[in-house]
C-alpha positions as CSV (number, residue, x, y, z in Angstrom):
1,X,0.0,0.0,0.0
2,X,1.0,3.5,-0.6
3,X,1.8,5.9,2.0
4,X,1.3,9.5,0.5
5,X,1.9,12.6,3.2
6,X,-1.1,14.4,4.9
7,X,-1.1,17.4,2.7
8,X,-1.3,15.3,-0.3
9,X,-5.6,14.7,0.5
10,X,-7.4,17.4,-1.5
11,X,-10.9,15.6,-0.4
12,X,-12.4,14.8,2.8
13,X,-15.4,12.5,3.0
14,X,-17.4,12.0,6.4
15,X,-20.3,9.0,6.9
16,X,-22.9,9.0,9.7
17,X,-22.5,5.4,9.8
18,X,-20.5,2.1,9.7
19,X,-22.5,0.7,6.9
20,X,-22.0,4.3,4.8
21,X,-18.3,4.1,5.6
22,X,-18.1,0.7,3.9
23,X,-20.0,1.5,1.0
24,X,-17.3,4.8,0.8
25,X,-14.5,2.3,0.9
26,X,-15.8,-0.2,-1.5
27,X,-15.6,3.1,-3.9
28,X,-12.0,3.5,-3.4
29,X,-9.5,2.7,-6.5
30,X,-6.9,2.2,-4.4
31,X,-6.9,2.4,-0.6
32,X,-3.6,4.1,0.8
33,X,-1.9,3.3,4.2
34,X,-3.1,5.8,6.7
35,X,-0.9,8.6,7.9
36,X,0.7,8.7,11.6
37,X,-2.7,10.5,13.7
38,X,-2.4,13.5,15.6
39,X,-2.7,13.1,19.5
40,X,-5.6,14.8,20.2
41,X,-7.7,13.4,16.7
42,X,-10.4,11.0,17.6
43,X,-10.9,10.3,14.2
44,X,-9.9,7.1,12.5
45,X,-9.4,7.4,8.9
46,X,-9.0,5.8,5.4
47,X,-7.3,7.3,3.1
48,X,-7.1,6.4,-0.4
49,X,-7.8,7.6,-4.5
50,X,-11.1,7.9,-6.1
51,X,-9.9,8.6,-9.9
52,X,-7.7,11.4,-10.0
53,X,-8.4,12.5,-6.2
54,X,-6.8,11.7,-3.5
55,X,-9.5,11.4,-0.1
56,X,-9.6,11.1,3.4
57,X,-12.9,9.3,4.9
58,X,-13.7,9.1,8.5
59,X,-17.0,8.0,10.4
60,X,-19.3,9.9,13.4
61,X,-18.5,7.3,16.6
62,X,-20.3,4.5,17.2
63,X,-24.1,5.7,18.3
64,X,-23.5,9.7,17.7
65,X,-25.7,11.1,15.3
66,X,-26.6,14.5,14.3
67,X,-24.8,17.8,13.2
68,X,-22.4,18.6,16.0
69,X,-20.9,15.0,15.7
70,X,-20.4,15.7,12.2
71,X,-18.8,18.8,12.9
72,X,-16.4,17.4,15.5
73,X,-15.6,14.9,12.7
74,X,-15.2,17.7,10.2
75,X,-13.1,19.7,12.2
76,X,-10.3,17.5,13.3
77,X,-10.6,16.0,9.7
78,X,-9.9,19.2,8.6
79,X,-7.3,20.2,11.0
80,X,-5.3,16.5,10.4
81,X,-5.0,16.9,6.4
82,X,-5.0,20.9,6.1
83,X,-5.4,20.7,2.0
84,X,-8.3,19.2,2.1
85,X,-10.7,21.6,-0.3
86,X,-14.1,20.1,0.0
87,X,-15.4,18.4,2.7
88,X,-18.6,15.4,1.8
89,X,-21.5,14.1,3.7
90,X,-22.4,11.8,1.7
91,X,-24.9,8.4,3.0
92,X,-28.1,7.2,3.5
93,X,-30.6,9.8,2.5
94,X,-34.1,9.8,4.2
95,X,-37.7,11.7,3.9
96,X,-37.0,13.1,0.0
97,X,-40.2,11.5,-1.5
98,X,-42.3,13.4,-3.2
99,X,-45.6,13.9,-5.6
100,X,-43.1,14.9,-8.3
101,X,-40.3,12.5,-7.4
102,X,-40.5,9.0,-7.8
103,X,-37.4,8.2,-4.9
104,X,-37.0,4.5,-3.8
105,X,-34.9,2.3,-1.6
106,X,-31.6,2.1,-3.2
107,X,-31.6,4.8,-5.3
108,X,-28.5,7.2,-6.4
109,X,-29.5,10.8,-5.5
110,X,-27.4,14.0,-6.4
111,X,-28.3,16.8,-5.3
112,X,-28.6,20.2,-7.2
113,X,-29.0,24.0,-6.8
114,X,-32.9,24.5,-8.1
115,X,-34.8,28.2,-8.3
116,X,-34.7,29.2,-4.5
117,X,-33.5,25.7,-2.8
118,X,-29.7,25.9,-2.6
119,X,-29.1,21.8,-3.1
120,X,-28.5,20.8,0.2
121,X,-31.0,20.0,2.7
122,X,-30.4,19.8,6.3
123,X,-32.8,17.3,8.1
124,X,-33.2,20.1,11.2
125,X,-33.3,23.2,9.8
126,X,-36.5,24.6,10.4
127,X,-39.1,25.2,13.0
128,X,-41.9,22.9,14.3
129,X,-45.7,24.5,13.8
130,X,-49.0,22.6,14.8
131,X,-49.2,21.9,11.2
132,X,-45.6,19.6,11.3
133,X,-42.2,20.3,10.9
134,X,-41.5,23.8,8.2
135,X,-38.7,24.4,6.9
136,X,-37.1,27.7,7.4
137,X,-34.1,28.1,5.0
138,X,-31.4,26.1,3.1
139,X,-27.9,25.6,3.2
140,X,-25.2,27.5,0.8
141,X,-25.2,26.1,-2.8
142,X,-22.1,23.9,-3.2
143,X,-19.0,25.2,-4.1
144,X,-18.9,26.0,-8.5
145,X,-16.3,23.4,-9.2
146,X,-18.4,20.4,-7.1
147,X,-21.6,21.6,-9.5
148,X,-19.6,21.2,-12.5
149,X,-18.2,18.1,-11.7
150,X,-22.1,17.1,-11.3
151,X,-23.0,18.6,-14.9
152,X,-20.1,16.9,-16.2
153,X,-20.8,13.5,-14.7
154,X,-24.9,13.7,-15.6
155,X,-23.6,14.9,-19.5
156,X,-21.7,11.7,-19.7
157,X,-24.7,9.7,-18.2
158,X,-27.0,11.0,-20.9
159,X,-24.2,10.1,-23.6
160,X,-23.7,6.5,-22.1
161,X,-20.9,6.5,-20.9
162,X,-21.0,7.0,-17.3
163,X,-19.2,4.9,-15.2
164,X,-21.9,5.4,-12.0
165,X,-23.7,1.6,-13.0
166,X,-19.9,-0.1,-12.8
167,X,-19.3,1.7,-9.3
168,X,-22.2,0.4,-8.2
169,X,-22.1,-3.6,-9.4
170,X,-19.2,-3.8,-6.3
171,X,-21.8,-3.8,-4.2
172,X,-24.3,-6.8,-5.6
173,X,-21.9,-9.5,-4.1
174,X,-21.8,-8.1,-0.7
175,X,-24.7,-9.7,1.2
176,X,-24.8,-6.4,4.0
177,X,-25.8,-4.2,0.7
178,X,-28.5,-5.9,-1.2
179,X,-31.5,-5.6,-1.6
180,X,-33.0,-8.2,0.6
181,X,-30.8,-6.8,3.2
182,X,-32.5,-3.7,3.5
183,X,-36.2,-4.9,4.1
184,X,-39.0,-4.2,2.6
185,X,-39.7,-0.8,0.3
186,X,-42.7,0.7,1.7
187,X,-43.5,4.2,0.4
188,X,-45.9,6.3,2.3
189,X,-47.7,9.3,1.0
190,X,-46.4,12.2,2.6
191,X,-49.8,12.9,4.7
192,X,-49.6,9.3,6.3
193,X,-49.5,9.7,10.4
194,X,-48.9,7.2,12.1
């Protein structure tokens, strides 16, 4: 394995959970040996190459969930391999069904700027009304070179020759990320209380 210096990891990459951090290293080309850790970082990280980039992934702790986990996780990340230049949350998305958007289980979903909704939706950011949970605002649009690279990569799906179906044949002969694995797909209309 490779061992490549901490500055060397343009791209960081955090997952919420174990079974997102797996399906981020099954994506790696190559998986480089882990640089020497920092006393006080908690993180534990993979490092490796996905095409021409070089990333560091690491993973919120065992049973810590929400946005300040992931922003300890960021921050040390961030700290440990200073040239990072984008920073990833990318997982398990939840609640994105809609009228207009046929989402199921196990669907590939990449977000994008749209009129007045800046790409990026935060699970909490909002207010709760007797009507349900509003929405109050969005997150910044992702940095201009990330929204190219999205153009770019859905210009190529259109042509054919995307690569997105061969990434994601690694995972139909892992038992933990079929199909059957994941239970039944039960859609509910948005309205449904329970």
């Amino acid at each position: 394995m490779r061992r490549l210096r901490r500055d060397e990891y343009t791209v960081g990459w955090v997952c919420a959970l174990p079974v997102e951090l797996a399906a981020a290293q099954e994506m790696l080309d190559e998986e480089h040996e882990t640089p020497q850790s920092e006393v006080d970082d908690t993180n534990i990280y993979t490092c490796g190459r996905v095409g021409e980039h070089n990333v560091v992934i690491a993973c919120l702790p065992e049973g810590q969930t929400g946005t300040n986990s992931a922003a300890a996780v960021a921050v040390q990340m961030k700290s440990a391999f200073p040239s990072t230049r984008f920073g990833l949350m990318v997982g398990i998305g939840g609640g994105v069904p809609s009228e207009e958007v046929d989402i199921r289980l196990g669907d590939v979903v990449i977000s994008k700027p749209h009129r007045v909704h800046g790409g990026v939706v935060q699970y909490d950011f909002g207010k709760t009304t007797p009507g349900g949970f509003e929405r109050t605002g969005f997150l910044n649009t992702p940095p201009t070179v990330l929204l190219n690279a999205v153009a770019n990569l859905r210009a190529k799906q259109m042509r054919g020759k995307g690569r997105l179906s061969e990434y994601l044949s690694k995972f139909d002969s892992l038992p933990d990320f079929t199909r059957e694995a994941a239970g039944p797909d039960t859609l509910f209309n948005a309205t449904y209380d329970m």
